[in-house]
C-alpha positions as CSV (number, residue, x, y, z in Angstrom):
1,X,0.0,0.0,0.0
2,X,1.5,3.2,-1.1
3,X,2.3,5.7,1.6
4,X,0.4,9.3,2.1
5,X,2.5,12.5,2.9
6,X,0.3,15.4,3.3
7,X,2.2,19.2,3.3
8,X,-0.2,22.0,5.1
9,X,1.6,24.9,4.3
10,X,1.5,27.5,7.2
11,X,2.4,31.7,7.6
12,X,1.6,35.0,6.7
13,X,-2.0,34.5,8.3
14,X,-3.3,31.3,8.0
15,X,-5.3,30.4,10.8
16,X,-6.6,26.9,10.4
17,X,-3.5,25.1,9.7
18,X,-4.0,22.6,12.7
19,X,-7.6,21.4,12.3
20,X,-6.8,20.7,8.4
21,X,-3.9,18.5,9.1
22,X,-5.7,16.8,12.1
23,X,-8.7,15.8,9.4
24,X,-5.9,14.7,6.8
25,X,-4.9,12.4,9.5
26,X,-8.5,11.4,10.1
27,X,-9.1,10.5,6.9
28,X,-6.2,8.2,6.8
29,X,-2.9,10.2,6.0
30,X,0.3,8.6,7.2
31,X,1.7,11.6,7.4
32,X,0.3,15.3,7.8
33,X,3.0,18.0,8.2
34,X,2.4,21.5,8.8
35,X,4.9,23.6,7.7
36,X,5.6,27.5,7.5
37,X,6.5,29.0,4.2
38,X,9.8,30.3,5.1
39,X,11.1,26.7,5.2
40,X,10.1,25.7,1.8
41,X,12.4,28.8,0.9
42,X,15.2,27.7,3.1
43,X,14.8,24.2,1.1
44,X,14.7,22.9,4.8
45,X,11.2,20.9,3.3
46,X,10.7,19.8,-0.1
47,X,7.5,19.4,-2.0
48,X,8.9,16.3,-3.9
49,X,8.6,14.5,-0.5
50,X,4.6,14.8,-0.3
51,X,1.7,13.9,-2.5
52,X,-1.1,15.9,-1.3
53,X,-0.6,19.6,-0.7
54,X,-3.2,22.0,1.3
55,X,-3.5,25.6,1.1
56,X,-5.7,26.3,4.7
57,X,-8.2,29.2,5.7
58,X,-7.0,32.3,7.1
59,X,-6.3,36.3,5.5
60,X,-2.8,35.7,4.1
61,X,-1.2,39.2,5.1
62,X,-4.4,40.5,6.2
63,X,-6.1,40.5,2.5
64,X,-4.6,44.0,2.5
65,X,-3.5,44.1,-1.0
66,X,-6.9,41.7,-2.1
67,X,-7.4,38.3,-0.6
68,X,-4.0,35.9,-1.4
69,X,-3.0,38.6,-3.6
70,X,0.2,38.8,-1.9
71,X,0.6,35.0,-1.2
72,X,0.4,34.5,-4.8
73,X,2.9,36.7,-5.4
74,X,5.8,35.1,-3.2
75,X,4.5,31.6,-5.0
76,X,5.0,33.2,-8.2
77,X,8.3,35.0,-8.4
78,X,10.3,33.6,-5.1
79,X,13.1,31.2,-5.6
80,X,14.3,28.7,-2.6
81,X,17.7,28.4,-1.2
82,X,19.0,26.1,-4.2
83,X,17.6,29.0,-6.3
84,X,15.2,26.8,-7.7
85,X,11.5,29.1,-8.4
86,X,9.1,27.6,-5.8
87,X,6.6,27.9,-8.8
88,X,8.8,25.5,-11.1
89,X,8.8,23.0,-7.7
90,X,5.0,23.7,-7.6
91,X,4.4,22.9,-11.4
92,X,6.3,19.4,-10.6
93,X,4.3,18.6,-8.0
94,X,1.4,19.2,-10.6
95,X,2.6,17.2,-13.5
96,X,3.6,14.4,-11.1
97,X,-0.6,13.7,-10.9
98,X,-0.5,15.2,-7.0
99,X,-3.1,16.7,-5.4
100,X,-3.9,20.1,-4.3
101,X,-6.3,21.0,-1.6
102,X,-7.5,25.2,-1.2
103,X,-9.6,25.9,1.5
104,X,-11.3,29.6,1.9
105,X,-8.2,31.8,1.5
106,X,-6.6,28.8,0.1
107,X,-8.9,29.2,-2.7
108,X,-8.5,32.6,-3.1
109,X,-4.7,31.8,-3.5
110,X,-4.8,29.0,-5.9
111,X,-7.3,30.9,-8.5
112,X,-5.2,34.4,-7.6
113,X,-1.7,32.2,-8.7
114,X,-3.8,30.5,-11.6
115,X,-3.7,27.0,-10.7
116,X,-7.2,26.8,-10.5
117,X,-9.1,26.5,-13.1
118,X,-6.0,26.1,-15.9
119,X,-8.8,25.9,-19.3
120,X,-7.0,24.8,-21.8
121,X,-3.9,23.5,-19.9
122,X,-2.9,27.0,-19.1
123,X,-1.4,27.2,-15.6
124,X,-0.2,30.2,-14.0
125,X,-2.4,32.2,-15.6
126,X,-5.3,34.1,-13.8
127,X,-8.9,33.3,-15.4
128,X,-11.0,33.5,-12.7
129,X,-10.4,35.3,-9.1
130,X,-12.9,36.2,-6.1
131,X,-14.5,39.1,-5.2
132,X,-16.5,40.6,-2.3
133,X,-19.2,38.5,-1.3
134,X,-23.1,40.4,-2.6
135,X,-24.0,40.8,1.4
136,X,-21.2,43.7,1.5
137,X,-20.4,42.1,5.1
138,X,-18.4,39.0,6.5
139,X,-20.3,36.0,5.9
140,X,-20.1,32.9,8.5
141,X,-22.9,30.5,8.4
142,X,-23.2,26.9,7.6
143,X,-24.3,26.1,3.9
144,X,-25.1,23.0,1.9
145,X,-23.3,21.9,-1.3
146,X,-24.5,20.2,-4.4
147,X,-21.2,17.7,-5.6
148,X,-21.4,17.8,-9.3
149,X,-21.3,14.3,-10.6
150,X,-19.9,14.9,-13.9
151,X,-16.8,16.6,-12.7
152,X,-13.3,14.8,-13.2
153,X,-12.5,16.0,-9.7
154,X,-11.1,13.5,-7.0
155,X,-12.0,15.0,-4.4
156,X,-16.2,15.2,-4.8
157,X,-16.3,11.6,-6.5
158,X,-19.7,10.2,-5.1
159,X,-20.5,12.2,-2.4
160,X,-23.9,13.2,-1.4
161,X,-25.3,16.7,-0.5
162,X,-22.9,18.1,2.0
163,X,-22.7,20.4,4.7
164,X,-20.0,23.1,5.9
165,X,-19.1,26.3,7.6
166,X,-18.2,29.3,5.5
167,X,-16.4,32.0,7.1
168,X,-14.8,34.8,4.6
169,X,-15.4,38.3,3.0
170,X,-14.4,37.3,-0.5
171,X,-15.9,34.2,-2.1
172,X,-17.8,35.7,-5.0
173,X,-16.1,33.8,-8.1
174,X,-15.9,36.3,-10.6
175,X,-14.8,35.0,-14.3
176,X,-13.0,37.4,-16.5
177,X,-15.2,36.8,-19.1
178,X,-18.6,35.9,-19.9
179,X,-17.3,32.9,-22.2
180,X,-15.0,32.0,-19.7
181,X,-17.8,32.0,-16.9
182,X,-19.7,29.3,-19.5
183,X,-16.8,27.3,-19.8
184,X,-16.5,26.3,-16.3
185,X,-20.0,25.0,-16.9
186,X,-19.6,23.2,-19.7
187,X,-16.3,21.7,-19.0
188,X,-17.9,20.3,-15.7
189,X,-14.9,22.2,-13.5
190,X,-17.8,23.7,-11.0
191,X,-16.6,20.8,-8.7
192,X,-19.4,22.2,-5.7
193,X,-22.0,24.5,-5.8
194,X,-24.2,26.2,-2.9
195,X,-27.8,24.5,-2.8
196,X,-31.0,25.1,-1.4
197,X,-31.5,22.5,1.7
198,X,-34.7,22.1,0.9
199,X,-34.5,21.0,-2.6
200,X,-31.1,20.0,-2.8
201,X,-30.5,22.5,-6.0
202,X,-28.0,25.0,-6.7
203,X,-28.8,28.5,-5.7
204,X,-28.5,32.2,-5.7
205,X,-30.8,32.8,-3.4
206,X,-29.4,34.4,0.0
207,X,-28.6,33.0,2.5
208,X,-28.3,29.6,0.6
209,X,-25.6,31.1,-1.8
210,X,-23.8,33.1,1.1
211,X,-21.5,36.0,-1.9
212,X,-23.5,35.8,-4.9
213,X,-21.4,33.9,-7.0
214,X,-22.6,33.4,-10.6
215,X,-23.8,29.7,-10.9
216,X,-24.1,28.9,-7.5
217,X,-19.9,28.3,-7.5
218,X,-19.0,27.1,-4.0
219,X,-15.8,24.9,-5.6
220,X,-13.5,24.8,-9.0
221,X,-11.3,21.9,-9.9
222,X,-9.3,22.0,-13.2
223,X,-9.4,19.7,-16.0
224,X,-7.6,16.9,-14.7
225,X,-9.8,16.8,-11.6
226,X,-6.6,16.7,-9.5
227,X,-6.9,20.3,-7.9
228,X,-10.3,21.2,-5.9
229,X,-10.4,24.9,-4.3
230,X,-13.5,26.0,-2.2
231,X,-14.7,28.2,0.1
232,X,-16.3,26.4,2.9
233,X,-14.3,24.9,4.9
234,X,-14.6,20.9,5.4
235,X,-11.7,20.7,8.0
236,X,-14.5,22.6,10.2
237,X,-16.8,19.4,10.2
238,X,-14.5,16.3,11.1
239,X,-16.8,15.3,13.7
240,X,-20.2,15.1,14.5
241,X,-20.0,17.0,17.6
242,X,-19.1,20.5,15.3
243,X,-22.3,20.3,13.6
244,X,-24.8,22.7,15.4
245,X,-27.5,20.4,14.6
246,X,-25.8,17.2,16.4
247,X,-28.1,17.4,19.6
248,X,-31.2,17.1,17.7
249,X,-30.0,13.9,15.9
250,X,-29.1,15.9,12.2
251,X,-26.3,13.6,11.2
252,X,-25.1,15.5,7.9
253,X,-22.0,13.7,6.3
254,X,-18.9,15.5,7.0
255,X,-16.5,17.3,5.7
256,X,-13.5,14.5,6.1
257,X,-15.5,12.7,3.3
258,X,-13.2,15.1,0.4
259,X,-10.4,14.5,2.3
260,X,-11.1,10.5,2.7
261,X,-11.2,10.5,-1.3
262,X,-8.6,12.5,-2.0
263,X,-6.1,9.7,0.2
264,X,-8.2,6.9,-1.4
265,X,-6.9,8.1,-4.5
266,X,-3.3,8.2,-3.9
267,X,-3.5,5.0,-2.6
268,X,-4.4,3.6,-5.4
């Protein structure tokens, strides 16, 4: 059985580092490292060691410049101690069939550094990025989310309706284009989309869809289905008792369930 490294990477604001490497372990990681930025520049870690990488929640330098605006930045153009560009280590990883995990501002960063959602092949370059959610105001509330089942992402492969937290100011997806906004569609890389709990639909009704974002986008992969980013956060739900339903018996699958597939995968 083949062994499961998982990198959280850590710094610069991320505030949720812990709970996302304790879920990876839940779900069956053998290993789940956390591990600030600084030493991937200092070539202390490597990313060659790992197969699944996670971008966690948090406001990467406070959002001050846009949310992950920065943190794409130092992925972009800074090199590590061997001089080697942590964005040619980061493309590696990619075409090595790896996974990559964004959650909330780890979304933000992925789409910001144009991993996410890559149409036509074409990394590194920005498509789509996230904008100000419609309610003008920080949005934290707990949402439900459609899986598509046509999507070629690992992460979402036969999961039910789920249900998780959201907790950020910026999660509006926001496509550069109209055509590009269609493509998503069509390609099947809208990996999870905000539904109504009533009748399990996607929505962009309010609260349901918590920031507006056009077609009820809650979650992109890219066209190898090896990359998911989201907003909601499923490291927030790895056990029953965080669900503020649990008392009354609502026993919504949880968020470990992406996080179970995404090992799965790697195993085999």
């Amino acid at each position: 059985m083949r062994m499961v490294n998982t990198l959280v990477i850590t710094g610069y604001g991320t505030n949720s580092h812990l709970e996302t490497a304790h879920t990876a372990r839940l779900a069956g990681a053998d290993r789940a490292d956390v591990v600030h930025f600084s030493d991937l520049v200092s070539a202390k870690v490597r990313l060659d060691a790992y197969h699944f990488l996670i971008f966690p929640g948090g406001f990467l330098d406070g959002d001050d410049l846009g949310a992950a605006q920065a943190g794409a930045m130092r992925w972009r153009y800074l090199k590590d101690a061997t001089g080697k560009l942590l964005l040619d280590s980061l493309r590696e990883f990619l075409e090595a069939g790896k996974l990559i995990l964004g959650i909330c501002n780890g979304f933000q960063l992925l789409v910001k550094l144009g991993v996410l959602p890559a149409l036509d092949g074409r990394r590194f370059e920005r498509q789509v990025s996230l904008g100000h959610n419609d309610s003008a105001r920080f949005e934290d509330r707990w949402v439900h989310l459609l899986p598509n089942a046509a999507s070629p992402c690992v992460f979402t492969q036969g999961l039910p309706l789920l249900t998780m937290p959201v907790r950020h100011g910026e999660g509006k997806l926001i496509a550069r284009d109209e055509p590009t906004l269609q493509r998503l569609e069509a390609e099947q890389l809208i990996a999870l989309q905000y539904a109504d709990p009533d009748t399990g639909r996607p929505t962009q009704a309010y609260p349901f869809n918590p920031n507006g974002s056009s077609l009820s986008i809650a979650g992109l992969t890219d066209p190898t289905g090896h990359v998911l980013g989201l907003m909601p956060h499923p490291e927030a739900f790895h056990h029953v008792t965080n669900h503020p339903g649990w008392t009354r018996g609502e026993l919504d699958p949880p968020g470990t369930l992406l996080f179970v597939n995404a090992i799965r995968y790697l195993r085999s």
